[in-house]
N, C-alpha and C positions, 0 to 999 in steps of 0.2 A: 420501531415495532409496527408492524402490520396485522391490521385484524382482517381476518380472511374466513370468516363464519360466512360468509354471504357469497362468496363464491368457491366454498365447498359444497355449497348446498344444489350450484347450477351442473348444468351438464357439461361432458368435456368439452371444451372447446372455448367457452365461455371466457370475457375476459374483460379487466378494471385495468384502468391507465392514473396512476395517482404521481401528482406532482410535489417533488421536493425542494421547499424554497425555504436558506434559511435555517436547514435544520443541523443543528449543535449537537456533534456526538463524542464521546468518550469512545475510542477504538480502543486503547490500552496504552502500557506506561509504552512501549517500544518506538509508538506512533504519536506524535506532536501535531494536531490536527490546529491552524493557525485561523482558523474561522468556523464558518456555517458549510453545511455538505448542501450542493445543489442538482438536482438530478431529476429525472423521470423514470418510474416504475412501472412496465406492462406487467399484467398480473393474468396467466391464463392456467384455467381448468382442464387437470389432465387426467385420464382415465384414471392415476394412482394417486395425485396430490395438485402441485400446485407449483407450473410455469412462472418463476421471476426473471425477469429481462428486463434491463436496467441501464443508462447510462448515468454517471453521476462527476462530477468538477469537483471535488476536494485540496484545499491549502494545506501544502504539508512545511512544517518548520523542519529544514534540513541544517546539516551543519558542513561548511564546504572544508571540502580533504585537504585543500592547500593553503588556506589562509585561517580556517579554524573559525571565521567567523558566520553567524546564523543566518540563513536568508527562508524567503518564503517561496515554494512553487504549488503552482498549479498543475494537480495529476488527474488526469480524465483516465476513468477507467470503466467498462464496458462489464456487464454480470451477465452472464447467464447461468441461471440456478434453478434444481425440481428440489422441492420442499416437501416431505409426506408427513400425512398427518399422523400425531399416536393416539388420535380418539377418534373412532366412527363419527362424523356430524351430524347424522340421521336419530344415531341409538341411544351416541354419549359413555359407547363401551371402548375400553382401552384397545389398542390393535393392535397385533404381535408384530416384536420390533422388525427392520429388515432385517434381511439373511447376511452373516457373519462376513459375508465375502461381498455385500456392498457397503460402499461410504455413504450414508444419505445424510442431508441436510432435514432435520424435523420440522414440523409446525406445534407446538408446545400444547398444550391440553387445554387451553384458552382459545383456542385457532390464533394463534397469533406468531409473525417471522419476525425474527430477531436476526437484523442485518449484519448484526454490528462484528461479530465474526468474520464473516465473509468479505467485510470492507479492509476487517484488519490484514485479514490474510492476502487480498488482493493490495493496500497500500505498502504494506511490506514487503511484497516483490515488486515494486514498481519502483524501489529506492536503488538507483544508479551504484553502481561496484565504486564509484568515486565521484560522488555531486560535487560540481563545481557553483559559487552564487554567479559565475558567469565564465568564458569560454576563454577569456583573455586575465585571469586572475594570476596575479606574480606569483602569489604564497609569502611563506614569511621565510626572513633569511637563517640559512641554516646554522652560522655561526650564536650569534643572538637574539633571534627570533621576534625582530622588527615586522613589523608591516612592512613588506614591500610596495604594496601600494603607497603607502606616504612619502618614501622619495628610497634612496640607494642608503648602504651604510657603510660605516668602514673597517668592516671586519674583514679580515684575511682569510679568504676563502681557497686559500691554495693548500689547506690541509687535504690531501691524499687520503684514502682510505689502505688503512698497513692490508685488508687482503687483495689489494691493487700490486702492490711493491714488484712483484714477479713483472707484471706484465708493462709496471713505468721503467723498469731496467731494459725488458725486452727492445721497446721503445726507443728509449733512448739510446741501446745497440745501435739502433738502424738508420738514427739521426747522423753518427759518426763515419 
């Protein structure tokens, strides 16, 4: 959370550089955040609200597609976000919401941004269509489902899939 009373009060243009070191956030159940988020926040004043630009290093606990075991990465992710406020900071009267056909990000009746949304949403398109905990990962073997990594086994790996059968006969046509 950011308290942004003090630069709703300046004129456009205006703008806070606040440094993130350290800080422990709950994004949500979908996201496994494996440390402290670390980042920098430019904070500028815009004619409507309020310029966030952001870069931030977050540890995300992933779980790799081939070996099923947990590993930790590091995801740097880049924000640029306008946040409007729903209270006048001058008057202290509520502001008519945006209009129906924009998405806006709010500032809460406190003057205060609540990241924690927008971390969610950016770390969760940042998760790979298939994390690997490295680029050379065996997986586990398909018959009994060994760690390949800890050495080979001796499962008989020459079962066929039956919606193969067509084209092991076609095959084997062409061998004779």
């Amino acid at each position: 959370m950011f308290n942004v009373a003090g630069v709703l009060q300046e004129a456009p243009g205006a703008t806070r550089e606040v440094a993130l070191r350290d800080r422990y956030l709950s994004v949500g159940a979908d996201v496994e955040l494996a440390g402290p988020v670390d980042g920098m926040v430019r904070l500028q004043r815009t004619n409507r609200g309020i310029l966030l630009r952001g870069s931030f290093d977050a540890p995300v606990r992933r779980t790799c597609s081939r070996c099923l075991d947990s590993f930790i990465e590091t995801v740097s992710l880049q924000l640029a976000e306008e946040f409007l406020p729903t209270v006048d900071p001058q008057r202290g009267v509520p502001l008519p919401p945006p209009a129906a056909d924009e998405e806006a990000l709010t500032i809460d009746p406190q003057h205060q941004i609540d990241l924690t949304p927008v971390l969610h949403d950016e770390l969760v398109l940042s998760e790979p269509m298939h994390p690997l905990c490295r680029p050379d990962c065996p997986g586990l073997c398909p018959g009994c489902g060994r760690h390949m990594d800890v050495g080979s086994c001796d499962c008989a790996s020459d079962e066929s899939d039956p919606r193969l059968a067509a084209l092991a006969r076609l095959l084997e046509g062409m061998r004779d």
